[in-house]
C-alpha positions as a Markdown table, in Angstrom:
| # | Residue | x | y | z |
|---|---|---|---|---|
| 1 | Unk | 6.0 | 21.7 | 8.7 |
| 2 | Unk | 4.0 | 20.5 | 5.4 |
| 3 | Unk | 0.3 | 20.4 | 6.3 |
| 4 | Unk | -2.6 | 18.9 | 4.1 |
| 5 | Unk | -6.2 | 19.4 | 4.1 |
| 6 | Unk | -7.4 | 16.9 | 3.1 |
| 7 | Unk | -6.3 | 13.5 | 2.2 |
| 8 | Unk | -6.0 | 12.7 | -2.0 |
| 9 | Unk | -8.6 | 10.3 | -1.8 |
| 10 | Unk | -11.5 | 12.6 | -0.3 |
| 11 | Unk | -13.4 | 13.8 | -3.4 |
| 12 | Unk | -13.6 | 10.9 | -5.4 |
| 13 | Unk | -14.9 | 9.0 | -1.6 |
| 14 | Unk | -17.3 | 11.8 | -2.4 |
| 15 | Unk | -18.0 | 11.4 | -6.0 |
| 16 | Unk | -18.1 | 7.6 | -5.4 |
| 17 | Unk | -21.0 | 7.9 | -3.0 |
| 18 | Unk | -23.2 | 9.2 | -5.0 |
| 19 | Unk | -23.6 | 6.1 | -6.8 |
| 20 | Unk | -22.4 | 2.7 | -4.8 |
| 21 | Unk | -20.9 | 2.4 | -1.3 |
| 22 | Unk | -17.5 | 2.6 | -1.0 |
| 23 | Unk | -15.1 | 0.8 | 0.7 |
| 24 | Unk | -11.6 | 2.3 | 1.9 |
| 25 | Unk | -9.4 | -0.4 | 2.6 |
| 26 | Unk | -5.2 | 0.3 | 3.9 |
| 27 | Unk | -2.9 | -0.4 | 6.5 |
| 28 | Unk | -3.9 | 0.5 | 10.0 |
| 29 | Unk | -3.2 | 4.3 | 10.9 |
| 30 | Unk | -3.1 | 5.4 | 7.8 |
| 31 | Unk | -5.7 | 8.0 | 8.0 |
| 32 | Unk | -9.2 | 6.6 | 7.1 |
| 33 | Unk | -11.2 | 7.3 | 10.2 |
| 34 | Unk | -9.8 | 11.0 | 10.1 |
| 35 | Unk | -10.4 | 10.7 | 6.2 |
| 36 | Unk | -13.9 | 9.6 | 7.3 |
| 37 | Unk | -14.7 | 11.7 | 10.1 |
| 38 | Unk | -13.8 | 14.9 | 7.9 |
| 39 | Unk | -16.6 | 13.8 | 5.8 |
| 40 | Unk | -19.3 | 13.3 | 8.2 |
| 41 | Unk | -18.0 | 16.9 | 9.6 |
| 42 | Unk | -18.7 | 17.9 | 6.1 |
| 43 | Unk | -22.2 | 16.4 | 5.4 |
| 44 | Unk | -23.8 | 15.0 | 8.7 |
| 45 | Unk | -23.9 | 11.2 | 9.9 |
| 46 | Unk | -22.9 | 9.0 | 12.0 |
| 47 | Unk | -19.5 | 6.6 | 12.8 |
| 48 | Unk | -19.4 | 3.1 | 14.0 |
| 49 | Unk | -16.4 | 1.1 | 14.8 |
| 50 | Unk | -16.9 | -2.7 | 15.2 |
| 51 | Unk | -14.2 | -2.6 | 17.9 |
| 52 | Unk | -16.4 | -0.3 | 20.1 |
| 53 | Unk | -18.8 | -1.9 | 22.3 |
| 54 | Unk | -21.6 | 0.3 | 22.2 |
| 55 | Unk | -20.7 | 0.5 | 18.6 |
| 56 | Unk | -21.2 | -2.9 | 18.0 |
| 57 | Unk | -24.4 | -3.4 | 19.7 |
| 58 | Unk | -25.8 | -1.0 | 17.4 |
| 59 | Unk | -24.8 | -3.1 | 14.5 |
| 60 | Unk | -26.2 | -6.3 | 15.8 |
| 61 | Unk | -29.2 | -4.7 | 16.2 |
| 62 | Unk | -29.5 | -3.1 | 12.6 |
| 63 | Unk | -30.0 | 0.2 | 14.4 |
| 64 | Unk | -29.5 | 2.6 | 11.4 |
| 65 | Unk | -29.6 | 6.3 | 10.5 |
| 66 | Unk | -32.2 | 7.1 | 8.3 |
| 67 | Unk | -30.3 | 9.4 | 6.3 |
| 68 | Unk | -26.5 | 11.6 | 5.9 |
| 69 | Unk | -23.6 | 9.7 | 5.4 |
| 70 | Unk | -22.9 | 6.2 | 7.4 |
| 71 | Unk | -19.3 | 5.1 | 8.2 |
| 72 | Unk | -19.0 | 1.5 | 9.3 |
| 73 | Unk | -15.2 | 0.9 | 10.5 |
| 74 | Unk | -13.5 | -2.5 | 11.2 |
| 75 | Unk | -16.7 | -4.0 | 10.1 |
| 76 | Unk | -15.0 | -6.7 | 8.5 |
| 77 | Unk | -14.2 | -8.0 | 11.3 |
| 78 | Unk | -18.0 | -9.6 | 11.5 |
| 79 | Unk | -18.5 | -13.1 | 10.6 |
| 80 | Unk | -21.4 | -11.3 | 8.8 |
| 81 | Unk | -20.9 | -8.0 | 7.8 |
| 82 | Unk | -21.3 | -8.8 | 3.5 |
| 83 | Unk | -24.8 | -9.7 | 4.5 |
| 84 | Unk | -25.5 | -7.2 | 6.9 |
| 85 | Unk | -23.9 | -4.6 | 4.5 |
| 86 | Unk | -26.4 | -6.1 | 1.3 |
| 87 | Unk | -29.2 | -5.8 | 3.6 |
| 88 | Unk | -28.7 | -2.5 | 4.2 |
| 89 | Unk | -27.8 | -0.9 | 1.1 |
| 90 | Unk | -30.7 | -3.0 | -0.5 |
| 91 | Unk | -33.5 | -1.1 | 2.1 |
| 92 | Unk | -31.5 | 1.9 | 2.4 |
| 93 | Unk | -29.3 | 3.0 | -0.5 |
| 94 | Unk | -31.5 | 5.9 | -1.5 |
| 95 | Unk | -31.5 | 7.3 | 2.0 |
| 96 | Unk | -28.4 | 6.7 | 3.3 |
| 97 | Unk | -24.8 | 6.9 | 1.9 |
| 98 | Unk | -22.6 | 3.9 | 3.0 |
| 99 | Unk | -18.6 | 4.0 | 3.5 |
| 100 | Unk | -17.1 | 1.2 | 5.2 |
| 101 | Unk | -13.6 | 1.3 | 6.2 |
| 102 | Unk | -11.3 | -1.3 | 7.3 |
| 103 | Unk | -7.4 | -1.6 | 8.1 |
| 104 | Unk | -7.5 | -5.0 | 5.6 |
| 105 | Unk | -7.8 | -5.7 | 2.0 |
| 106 | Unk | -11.4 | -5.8 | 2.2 |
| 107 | Unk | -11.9 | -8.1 | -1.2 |
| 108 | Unk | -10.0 | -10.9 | 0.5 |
| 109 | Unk | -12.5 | -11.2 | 3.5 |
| 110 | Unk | -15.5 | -12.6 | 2.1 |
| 111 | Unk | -16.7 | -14.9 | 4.6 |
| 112 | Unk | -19.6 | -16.5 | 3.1 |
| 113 | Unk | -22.9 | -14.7 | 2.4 |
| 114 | Unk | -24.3 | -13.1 | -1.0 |
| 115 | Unk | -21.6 | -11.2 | -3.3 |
| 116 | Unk | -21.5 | -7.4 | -2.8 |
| 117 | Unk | -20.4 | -7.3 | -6.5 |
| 118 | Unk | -21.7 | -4.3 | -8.1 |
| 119 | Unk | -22.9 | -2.7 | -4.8 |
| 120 | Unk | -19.7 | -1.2 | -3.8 |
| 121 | Unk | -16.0 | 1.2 | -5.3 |
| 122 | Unk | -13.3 | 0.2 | -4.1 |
| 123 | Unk | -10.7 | 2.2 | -3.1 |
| 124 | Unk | -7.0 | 2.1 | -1.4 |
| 125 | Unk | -5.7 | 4.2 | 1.1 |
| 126 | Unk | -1.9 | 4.5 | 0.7 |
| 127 | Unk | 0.3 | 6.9 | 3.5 |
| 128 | Unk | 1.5 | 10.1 | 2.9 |
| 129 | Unk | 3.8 | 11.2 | -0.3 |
| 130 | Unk | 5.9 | 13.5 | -1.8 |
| 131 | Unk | 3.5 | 15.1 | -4.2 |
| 132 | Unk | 0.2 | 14.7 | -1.4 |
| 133 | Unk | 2.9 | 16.3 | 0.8 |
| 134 | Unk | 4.0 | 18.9 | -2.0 |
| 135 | Unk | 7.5 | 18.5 | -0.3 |
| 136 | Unk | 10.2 | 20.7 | -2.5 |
| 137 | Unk | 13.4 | 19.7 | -0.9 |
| 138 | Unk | 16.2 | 16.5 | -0.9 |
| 139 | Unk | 16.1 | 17.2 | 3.1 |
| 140 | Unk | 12.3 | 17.2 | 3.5 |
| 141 | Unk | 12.3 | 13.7 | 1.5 |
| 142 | Unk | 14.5 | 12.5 | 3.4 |
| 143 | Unk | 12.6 | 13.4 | 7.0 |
| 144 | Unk | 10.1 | 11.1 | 4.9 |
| 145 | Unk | 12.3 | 8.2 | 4.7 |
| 146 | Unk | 13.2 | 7.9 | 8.0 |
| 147 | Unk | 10.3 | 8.8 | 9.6 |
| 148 | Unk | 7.8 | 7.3 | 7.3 |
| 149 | Unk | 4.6 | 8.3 | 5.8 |
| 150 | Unk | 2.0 | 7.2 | 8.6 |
| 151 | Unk | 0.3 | 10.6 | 9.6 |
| 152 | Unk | 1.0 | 9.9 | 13.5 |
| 153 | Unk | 5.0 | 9.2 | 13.1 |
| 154 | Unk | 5.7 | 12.0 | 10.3 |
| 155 | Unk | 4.1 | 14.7 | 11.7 |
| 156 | Unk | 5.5 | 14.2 | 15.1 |
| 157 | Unk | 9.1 | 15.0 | 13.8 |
| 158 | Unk | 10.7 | 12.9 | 16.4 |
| 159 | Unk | 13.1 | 9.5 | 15.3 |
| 160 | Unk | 12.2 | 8.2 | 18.7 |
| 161 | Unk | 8.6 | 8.9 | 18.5 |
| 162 | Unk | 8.8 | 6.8 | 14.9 |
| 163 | Unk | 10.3 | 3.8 | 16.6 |
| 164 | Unk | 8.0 | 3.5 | 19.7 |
| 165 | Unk | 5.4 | 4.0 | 17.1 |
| 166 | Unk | 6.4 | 1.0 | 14.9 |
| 167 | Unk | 7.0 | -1.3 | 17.9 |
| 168 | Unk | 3.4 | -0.7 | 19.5 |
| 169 | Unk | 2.0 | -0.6 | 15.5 |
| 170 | Unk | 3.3 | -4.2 | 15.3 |
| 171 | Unk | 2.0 | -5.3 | 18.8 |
| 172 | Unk | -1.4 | -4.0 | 17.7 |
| 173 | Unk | -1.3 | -5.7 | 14.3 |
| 174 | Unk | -0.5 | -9.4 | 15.6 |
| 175 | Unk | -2.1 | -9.6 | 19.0 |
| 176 | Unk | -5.4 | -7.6 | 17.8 |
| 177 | Unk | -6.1 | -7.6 | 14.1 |
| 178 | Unk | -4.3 | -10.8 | 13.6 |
| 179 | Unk | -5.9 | -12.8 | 16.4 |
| 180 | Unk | -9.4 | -11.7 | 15.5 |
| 181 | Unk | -9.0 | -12.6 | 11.9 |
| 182 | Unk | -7.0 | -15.1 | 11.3 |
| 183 | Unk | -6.5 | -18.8 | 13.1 |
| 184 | Unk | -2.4 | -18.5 | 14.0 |
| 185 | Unk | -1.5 | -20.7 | 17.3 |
| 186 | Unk | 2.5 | -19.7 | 16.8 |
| 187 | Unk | 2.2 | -15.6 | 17.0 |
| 188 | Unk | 5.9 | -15.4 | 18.2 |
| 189 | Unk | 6.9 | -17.0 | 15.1 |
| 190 | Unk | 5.1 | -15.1 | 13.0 |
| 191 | Unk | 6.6 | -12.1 | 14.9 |
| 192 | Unk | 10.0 | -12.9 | 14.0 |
| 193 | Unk | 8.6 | -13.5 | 10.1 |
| 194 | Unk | 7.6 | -9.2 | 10.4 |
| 195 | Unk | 11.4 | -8.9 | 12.3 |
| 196 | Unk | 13.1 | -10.8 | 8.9 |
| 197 | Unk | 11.5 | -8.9 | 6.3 |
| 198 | Unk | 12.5 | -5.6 | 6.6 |
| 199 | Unk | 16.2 | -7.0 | 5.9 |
| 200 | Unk | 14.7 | -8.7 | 2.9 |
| 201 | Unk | 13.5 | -5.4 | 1.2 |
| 202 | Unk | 15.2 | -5.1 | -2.6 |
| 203 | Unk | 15.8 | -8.7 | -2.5 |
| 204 | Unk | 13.7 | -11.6 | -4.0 |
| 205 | Unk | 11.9 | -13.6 | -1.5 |
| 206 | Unk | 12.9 | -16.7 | -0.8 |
| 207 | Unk | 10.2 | -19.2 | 0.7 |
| 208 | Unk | 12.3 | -22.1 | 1.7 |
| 209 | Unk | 15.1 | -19.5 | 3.2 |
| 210 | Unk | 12.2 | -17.9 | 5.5 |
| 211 | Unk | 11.4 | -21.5 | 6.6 |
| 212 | Unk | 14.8 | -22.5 | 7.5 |
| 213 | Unk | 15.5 | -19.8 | 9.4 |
| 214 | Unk | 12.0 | -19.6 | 11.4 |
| 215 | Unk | 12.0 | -23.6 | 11.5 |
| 216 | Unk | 8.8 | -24.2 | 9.9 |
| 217 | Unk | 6.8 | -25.6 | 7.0 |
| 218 | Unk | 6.6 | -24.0 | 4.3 |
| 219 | Unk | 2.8 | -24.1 | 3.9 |
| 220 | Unk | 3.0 | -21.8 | 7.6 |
| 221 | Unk | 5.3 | -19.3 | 6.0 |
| 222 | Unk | 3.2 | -18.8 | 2.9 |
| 223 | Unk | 0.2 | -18.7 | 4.5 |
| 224 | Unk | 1.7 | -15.9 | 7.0 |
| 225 | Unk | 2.9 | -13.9 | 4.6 |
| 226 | Unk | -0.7 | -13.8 | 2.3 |
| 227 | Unk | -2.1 | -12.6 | 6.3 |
| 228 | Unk | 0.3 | -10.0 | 6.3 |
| 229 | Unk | -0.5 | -8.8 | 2.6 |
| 230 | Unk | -4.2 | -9.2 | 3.7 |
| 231 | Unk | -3.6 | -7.1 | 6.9 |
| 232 | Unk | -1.6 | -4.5 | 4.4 |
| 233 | Unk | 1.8 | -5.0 | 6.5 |
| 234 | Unk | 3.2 | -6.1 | 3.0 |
| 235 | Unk | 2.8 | -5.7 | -0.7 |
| 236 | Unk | 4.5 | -8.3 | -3.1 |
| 237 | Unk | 5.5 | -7.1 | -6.7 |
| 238 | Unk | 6.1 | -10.4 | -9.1 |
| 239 | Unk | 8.6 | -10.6 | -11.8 |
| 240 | Unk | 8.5 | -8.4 | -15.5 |
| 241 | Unk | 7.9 | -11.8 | -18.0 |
| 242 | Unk | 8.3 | -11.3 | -21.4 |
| 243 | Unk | 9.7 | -13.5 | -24.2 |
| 244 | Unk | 12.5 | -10.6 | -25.1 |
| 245 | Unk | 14.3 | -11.3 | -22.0 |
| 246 | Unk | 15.1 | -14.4 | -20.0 |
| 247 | Unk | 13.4 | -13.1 | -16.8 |
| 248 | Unk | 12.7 | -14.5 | -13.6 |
| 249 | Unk | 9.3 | -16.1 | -13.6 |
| 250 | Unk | 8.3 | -16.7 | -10.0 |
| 251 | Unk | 10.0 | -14.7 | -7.7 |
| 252 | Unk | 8.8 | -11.9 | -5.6 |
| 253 | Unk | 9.7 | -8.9 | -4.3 |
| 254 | Unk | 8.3 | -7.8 | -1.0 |
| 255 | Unk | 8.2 | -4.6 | 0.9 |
| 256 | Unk | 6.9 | -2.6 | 3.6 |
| 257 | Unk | 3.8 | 0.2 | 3.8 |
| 258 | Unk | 6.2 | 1.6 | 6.6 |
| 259 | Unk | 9.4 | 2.0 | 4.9 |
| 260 | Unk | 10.7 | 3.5 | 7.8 |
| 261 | Unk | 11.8 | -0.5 | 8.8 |
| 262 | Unk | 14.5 | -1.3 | 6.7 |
| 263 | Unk | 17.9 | -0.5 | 8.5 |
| 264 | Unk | 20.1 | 0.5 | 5.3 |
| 265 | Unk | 19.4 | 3.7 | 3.9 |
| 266 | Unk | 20.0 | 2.4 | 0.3 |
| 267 | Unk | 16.8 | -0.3 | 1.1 |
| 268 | Unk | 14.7 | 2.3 | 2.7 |
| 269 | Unk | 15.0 | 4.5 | 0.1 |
| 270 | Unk | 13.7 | 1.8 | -2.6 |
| 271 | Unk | 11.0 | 0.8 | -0.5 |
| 272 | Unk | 10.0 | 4.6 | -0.3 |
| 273 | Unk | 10.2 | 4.5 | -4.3 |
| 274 | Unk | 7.9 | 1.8 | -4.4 |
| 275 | Unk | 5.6 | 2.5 | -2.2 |
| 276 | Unk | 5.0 | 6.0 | -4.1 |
| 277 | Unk | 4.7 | 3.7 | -7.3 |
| 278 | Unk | 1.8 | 1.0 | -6.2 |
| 279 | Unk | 0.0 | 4.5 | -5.0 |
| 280 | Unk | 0.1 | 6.1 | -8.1 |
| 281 | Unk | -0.6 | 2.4 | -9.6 |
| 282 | Unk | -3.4 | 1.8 | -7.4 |
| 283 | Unk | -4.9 | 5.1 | -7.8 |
| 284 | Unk | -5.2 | 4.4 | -11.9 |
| 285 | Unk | -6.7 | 1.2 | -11.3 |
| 286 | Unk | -9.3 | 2.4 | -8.6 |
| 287 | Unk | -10.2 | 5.6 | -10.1 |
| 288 | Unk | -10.1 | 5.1 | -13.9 |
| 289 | Unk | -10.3 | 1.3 | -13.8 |
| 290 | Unk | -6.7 | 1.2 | -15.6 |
| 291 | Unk | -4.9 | -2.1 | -16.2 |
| 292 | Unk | -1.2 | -0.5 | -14.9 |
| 293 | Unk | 0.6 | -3.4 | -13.2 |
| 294 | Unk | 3.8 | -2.8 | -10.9 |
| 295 | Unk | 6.9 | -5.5 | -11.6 |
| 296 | Unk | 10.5 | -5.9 | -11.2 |
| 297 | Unk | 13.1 | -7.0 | -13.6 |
| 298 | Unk | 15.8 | -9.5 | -13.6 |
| 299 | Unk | 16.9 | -12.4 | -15.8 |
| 300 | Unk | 19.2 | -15.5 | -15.6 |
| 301 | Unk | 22.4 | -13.3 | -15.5 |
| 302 | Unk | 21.0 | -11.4 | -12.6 |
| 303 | Unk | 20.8 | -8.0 | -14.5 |
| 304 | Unk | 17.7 | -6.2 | -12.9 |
| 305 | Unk | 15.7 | -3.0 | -12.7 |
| 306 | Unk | 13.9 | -2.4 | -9.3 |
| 307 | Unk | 10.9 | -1.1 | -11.2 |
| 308 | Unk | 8.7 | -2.1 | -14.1 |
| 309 | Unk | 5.4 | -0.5 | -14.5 |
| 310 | Unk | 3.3 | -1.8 | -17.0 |
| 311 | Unk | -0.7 | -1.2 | -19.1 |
| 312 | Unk | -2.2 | -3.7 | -19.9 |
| 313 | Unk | 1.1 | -5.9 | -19.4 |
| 314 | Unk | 3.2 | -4.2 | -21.3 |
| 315 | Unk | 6.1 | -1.8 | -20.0 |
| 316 | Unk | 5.8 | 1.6 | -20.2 |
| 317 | Unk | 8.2 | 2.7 | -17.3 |
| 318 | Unk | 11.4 | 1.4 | -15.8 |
| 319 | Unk | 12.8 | 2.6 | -12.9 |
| 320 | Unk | 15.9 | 2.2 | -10.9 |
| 321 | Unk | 16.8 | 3.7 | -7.7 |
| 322 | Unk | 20.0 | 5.0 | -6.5 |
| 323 | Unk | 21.0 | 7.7 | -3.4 |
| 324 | Unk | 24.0 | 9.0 | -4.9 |
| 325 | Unk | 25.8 | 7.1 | -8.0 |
| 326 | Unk | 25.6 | 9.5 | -11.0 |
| 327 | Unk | 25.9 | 6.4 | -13.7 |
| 328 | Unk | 23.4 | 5.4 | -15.2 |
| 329 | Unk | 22.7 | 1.4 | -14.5 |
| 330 | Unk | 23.8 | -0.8 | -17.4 |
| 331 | Unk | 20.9 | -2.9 | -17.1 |
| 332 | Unk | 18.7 | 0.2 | -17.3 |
| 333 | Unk | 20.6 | 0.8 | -20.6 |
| 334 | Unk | 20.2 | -3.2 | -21.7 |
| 335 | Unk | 15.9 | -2.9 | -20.9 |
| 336 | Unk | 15.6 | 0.5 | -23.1 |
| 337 | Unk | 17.3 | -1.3 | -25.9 |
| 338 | Unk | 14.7 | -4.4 | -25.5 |
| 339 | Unk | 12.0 | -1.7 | -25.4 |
| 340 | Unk | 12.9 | 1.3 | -27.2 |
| 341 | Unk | 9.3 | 2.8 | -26.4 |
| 342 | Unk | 9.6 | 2.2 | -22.3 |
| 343 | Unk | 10.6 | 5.7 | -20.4 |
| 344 | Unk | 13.5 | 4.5 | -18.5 |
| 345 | Unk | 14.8 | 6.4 | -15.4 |
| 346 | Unk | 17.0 | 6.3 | -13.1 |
| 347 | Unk | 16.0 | 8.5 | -9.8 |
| 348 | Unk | 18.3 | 9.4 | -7.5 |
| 349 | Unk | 18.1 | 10.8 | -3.9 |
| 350 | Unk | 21.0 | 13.2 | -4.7 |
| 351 | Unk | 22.4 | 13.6 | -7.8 |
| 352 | Unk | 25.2 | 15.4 | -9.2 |
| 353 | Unk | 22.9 | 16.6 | -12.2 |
| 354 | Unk | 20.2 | 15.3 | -14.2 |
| 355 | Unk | 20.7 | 14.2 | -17.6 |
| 356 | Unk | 19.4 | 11.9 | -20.6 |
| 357 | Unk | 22.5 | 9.7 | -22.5 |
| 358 | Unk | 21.9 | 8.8 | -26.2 |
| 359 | Unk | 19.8 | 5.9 | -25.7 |
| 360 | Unk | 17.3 | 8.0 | -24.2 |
| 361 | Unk | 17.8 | 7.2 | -20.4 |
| 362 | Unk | 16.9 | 9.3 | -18.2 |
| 363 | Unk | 19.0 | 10.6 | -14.9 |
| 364 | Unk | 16.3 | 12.6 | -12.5 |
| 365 | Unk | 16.1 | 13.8 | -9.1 |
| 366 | Unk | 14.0 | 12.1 | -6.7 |
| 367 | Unk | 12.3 | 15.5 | -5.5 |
| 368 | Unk | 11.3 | 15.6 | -9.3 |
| 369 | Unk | 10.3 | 12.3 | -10.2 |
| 370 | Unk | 8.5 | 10.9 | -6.7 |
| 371 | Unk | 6.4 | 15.2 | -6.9 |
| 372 | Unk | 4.9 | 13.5 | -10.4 |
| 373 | Unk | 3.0 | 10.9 | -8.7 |
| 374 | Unk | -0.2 | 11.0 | -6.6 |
């Protein structure tokens, strides 16, 4: 069994600290209070959880350390907590180090009060990968697909363990993080919202389909599905536009942190692919402050590329996932000739070999490609 020390985010967390606070926003159970509990281990200080009682009468009351490393968890969930947080970094930043942690995209809960900007680093917490894994083997990646790459379900090596997992995981996201963020009288529909989507991944999302189906307006099912992105249930990846190709301009993609959901193996393995991509995405942007973007392609004829990662808005990478076909995808072929310059791959889960043809296309292994990320 692969073990890991410590998570890939852990010395720059560090390195951050030493100048701002930092905030570690990702999807619940993901591994930022272990994350932050190595730390404290590590340097001293003291953990608070907003959801603890005790905990959060210490927080009301401003009771502080005086010094070591302070980790305030689920914070967000405070009416409050950007001024409480300014306050104390203000008084205390030389004293006390500040990392706040929160199972949310932290930037999109900014409920009033004076702006943190320029107090706090950002950074994004994404579950576990091939290369944070170091996994060598088509076998091991595929223990990863099925099980997904939440610490608690991967490591326990069980396929009924992952399930019961993911059904409690989904209880705890609606009737706990959603009811004490968000105002949602119709949680059963929003339920069956989560239920549709995994069947959705690799497709484009359609709004008006997803309100037929569920019977509402279409202002509920937009609105749901920017809480879900919020609560990092999903991720949405818009369309590749450029004025070489007559591409889709408004359509999104959607997929799942957990991409353990989707039922076909075909749609489970993309959504692993992607999910490795927005890390390594991410990662640049929080890090090095990089402008990489993560896209799709497809045009009026429907040719498409799953993948389109871009700097500064223009391709540099094209990616399209397969599990087995040893072809290379025509419309891989078609978007290399539009842009000579992109590296254009296709990765497959098992291949028969791996090759380049003579437009420079490139067949590779999953092990390889997805062990060249973060």
């Amino acid at each position: 069994m692969p073990k890991i020390r410590a998570r890939y985010l852990a010395s720059q967390v560090v390195k951050d600290l030493k100048k701002k606070m930092v905030f570690v926003s990702g999807p619940r159970q993901v591994g930022k209070t272990t994350l932050s509990q190595s730390l404290i281990k590590k340097t001293g200080g003291e953990y608070l959880n907003w959801d603890n009682a005790a905990h959060r009468k210490q927080i009301l009351k401003n009771q502080w350390p005086l010094e070591g490393l302070l980790v305030l968890d689920e914070i967000h969930k405070y009416r409050s907590w950007r001024n409480t947080l300014k306050g104390l970094y203000d008084v205390h930043k030389n004293a006390v180090k500040i990392l706040v942690t929160g199972s949310a995209r932290l930037d999109h809960y900014r409920r009033g009060g004076d702006s943190l900007q320029g107090r706090y680093h950002m950074l994004r917490l994404h579950p576990l990968s091939v290369a944070e894994l170091k996994l060598k083997t088509t076998e091991q990646i595929n223990t990863l697909i099925n099980l997904s790459g939440f610490p608690e379900p991967y490591f326990s090596r069980s396929a009924t363990g992952a399930l019961r997992w993911s059904e409690e995981y989904r209880q705890r996201l609606i009737y706990d993080d959603v009811r004490d963020l968000e105002k949602i009288v119709d949680l059963a529909k929003l339920e069956l919202l989560m239920f549709k989507i995994p069947e959705l991944v690799g497709s484009t999302l359609s709004i008006n389909s997803l309100r037929e189906d569920l019977d509402v307006s279409h202002k509920a099912i937009t609105h749901w599905l920017m809480i879900l992105e919020k609560l990092c249930y999903i991720y949405r990846i818009p369309p590749f536009q450029s004025k070489k190709l007559r591409a889709l301009k408004k359509e999104q993609k959607a997929y799942l942190y957990d991409w353990s959901l989707p039922e076909n193996k075909g749609s489970r393995f993309e959504n692993l692919v992607a999910g490795h991509l927005l890390k390594w995405v991410h990662y640049r942007q929080d890090v090095y402050g990089e402008r990489y973007g993560l896209n799709y392609f497809r045009d009026v004829d429907k040719r498409e590329v799953d993948f389109i990662i871009t700097y500064r808005d223009k391709p540099v990478k094209a990616v399209e996932c397969k599990l087995s076909d040893n072809n290379i995808s025509p419309t891989l072929n078609y978007f290399k000739t539009k842009y000579p310059e992109t590296d254009a791959l296709q990765v497959c889960l098992q291949p028969k070999n791996e090759y380049a043809n003579n437009l420079g296309v490139k067949l590779v292994s999953a092990v390889r490609f997805l062990s060249e990320l973060i």
